[in-house]
N, C-alpha and C positions, 0 to 999 in steps of 0.2 A: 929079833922081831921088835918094830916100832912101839913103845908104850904112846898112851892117850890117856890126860887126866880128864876124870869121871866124879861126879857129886854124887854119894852117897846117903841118901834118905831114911835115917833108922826111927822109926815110930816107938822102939821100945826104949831107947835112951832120949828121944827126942830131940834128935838132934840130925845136920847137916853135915858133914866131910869133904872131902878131897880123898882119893883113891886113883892109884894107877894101874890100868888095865894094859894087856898087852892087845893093840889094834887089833879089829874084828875076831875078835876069840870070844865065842859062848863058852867057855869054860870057868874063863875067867869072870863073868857076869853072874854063872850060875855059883861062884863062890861066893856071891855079895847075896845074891835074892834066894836063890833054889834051882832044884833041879829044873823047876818050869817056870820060863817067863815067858812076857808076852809087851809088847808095845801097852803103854798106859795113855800115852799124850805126848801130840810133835807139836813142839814149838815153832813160831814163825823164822827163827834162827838156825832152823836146822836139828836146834837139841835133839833129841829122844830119850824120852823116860819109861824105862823098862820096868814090870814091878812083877809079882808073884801072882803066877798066875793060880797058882792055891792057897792063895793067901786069905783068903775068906772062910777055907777049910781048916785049917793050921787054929790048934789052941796051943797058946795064949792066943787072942787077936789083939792086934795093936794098928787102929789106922790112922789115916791121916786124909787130906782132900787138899786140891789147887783151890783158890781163892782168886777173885778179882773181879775184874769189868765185864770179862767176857764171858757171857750167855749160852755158851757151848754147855750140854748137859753132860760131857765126859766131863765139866770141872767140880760139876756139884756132885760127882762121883766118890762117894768114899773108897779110897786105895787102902788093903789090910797087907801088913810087911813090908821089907824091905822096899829098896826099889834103886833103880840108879839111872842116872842123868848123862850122858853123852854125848857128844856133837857126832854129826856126819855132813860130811861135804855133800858136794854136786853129783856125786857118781854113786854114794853110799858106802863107803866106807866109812869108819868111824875117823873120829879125831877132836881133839881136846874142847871140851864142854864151852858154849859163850857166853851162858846166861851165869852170872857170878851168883857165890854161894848166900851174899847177904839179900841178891833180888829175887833168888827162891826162897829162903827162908822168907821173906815178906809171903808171898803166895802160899807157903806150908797154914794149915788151919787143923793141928793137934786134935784128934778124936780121941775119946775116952774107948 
């Protein structure tokens, strides 16, 4: 099966990664986030960032928020947990992330 690399967002180390997934496998996503995720925010790129969808349930909480120019209210959303970054083409399959690890770490805004 095809891998696709994937950014990984961990709010409890604070930090960004690279990870590879095997293409469109929720198995493999629910090893990074949880049993439950859910779409957090698509990028104009195609990204997708998938985060926990009990992640606001879940103690310890550790979140985090996108940050920028755009006014959309999913950005000033605080995200609790994991979460992960993935491209999909034109059809929706998944495939290798576009937005680079240092131009989402700029938009990551660390929550206490």
């Amino acid at each position: 099966m095809k891998k696709v690399k994937a950014l990984v967002i961990d709010p409890f180390k604070q930090s960004i990664y690279q990870k590879e997934i095997r293409q469109d496998n929720a198995y493999d996503i629910q090893q990074v986030i949880g049993d439950y995720f859910e779409v957090g925010y698509r990028f104009d790129n195609g990204d997708t960032l998938f985060v926990d969808e009990n992640g606001l349930a879940k103690d310890p909480q550790k979140r985090f928020r996108l940050k920028g120019e755009n006014t959309d209210s999913l950005l000033l959303m605080p995200l609790s947990g994991k979460a992960l970054l993935v491209g999909h083409d034109e059809e929706g399959s998944s495939q290798d992330h576009l937005t680079e690890e240092l131009d989402l770490a700029m938009l990551i805004d660390w929550m206490p």
